[in-house]
C-alpha positions as CSV (number, residue, x, y, z in Angstrom):
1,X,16.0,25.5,1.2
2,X,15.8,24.3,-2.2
3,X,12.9,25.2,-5.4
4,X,10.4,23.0,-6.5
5,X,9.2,22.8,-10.3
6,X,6.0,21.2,-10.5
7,X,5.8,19.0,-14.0
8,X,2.8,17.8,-15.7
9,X,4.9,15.3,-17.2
10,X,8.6,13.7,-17.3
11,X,9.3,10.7,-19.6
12,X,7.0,8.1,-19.5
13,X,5.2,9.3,-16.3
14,X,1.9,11.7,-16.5
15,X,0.1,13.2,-14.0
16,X,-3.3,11.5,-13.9
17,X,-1.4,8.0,-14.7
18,X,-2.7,4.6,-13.1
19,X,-0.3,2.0,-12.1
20,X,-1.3,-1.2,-12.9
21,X,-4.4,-2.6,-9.6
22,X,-3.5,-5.5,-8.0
23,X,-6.0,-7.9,-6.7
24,X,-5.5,-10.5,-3.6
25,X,-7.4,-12.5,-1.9
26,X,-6.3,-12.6,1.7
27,X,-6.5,-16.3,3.6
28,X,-6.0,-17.0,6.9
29,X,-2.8,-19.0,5.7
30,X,-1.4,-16.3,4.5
31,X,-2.5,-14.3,7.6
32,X,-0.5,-17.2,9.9
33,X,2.1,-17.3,7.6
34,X,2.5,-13.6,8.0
35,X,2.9,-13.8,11.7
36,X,5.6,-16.7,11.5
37,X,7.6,-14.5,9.6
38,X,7.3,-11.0,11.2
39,X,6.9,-12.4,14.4
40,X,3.8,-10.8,15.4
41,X,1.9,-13.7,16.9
42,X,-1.0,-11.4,18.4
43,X,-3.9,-13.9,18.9
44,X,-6.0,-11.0,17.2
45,X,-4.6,-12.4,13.5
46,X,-4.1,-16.3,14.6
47,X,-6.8,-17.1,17.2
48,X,-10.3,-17.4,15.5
49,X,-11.7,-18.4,19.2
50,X,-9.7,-15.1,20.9
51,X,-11.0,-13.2,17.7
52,X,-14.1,-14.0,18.0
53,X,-14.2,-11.6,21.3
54,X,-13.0,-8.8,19.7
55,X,-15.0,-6.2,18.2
56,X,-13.9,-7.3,14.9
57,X,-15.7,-10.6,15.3
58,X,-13.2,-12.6,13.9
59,X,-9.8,-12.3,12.4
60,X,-7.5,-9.5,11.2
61,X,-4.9,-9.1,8.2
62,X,-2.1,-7.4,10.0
63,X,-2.0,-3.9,8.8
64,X,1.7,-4.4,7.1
65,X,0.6,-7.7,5.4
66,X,-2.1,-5.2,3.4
67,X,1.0,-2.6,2.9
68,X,3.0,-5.3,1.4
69,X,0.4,-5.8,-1.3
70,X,1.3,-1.9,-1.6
71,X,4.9,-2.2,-1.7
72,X,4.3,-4.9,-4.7
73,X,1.9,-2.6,-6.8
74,X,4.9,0.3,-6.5
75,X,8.0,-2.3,-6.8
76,X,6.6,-3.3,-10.5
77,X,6.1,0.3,-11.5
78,X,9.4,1.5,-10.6
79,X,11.4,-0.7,-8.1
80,X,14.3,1.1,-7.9
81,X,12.3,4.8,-7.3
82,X,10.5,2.6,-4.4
83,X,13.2,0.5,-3.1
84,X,15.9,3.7,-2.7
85,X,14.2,6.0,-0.8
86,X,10.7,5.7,-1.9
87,X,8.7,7.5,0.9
88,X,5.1,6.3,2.0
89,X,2.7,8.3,4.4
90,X,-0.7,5.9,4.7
91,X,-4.0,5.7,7.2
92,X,-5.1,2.2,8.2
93,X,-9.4,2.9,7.3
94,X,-10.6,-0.5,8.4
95,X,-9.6,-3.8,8.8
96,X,-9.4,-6.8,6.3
97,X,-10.6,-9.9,6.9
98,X,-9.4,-13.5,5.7
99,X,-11.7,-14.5,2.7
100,X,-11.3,-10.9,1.8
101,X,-10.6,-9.0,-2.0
102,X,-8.0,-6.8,-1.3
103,X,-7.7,-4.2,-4.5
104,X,-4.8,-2.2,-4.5
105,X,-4.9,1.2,-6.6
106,X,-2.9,4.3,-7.6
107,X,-2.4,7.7,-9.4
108,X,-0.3,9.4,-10.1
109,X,-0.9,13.0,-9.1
110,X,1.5,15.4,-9.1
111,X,5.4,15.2,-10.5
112,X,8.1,17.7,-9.2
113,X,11.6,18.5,-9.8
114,X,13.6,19.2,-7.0
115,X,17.5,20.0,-6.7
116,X,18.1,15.7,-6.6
117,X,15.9,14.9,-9.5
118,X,12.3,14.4,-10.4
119,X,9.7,12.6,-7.9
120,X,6.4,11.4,-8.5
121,X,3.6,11.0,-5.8
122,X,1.0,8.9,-6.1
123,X,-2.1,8.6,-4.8
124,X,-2.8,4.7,-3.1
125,X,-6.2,3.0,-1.9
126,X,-6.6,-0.3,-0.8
127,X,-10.3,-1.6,-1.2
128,X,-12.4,-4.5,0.1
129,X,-15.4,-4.1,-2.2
130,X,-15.8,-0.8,-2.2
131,X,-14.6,0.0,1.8
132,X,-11.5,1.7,1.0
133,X,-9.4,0.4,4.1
134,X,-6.0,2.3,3.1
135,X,-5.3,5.5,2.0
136,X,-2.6,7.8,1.2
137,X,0.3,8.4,-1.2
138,X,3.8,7.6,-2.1
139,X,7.0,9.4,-3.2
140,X,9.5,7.7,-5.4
141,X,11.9,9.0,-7.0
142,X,11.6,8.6,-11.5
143,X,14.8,10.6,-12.6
């Protein structure tokens, strides 16, 4: 088992930080083109007439599409902490709709140094208005 320092601050990174928000609207375009390329065609994201019989009335983002506006949020504020090993432990809250405001935001919340460099986790929320409908935090790696 190895120690764990917990840091206030290392470099440029600061617990209590914000990364940059991002800010989406979701279409239905970008739904379908979603399934084309992941290959989930379930009618619940691409059928307005089968959606309409769900109990989300209409429909649904799929839950990854939301997580890549994630992924985008954490690739500019350190791509290479994210893309080598970054580690992301979520909860899908609710779903999001085409027409939709997605708002992506995070913190920065604690900073440690372990035996293969220094990590940072942040906090993450996804929001439509103010209905979070992701929540969690990330790990990447910052030295």
């Amino acid at each position: 088992m190895f120690s764990v320092k917990q840091l206030q601050r290392y470099k440029n990174y600061t617990v209590g930080d914000t990364l940059p928000e991002l800010i989406q609207t979701v279409e239905q375009s970008m739904i379908d083109a979603y399934a084309d390329a992941s290959g989930d065609i379930n009618p619940l994201h691409i059928d307005p007439e089968f959606a309409k019989t769900t109990i989300f009335g209409g429909t649904i983002a799929h839950g990854l599409l939301t997580l890549a506006f994630v992924s985008r949020v954490l690739s500019r504020w350190n791509w290479q902490g994210w893309a080598y090993g970054g580690e992301l432990d979520i909860a899908f809250l609710g779903p999001v709709y085409p027409g939709n405001e997605v708002r992506v935001t995070a913190e920065i919340d604690h900073i440690e140094q372990r035996e293969d460099g220094i990590y940072a986790r942040c906090l993450i929320a996804c929001y439509c208005g103010d209905k979070a409908v992701v929540k969690g935090f990330c790990v990447c790696r910052v030295g």
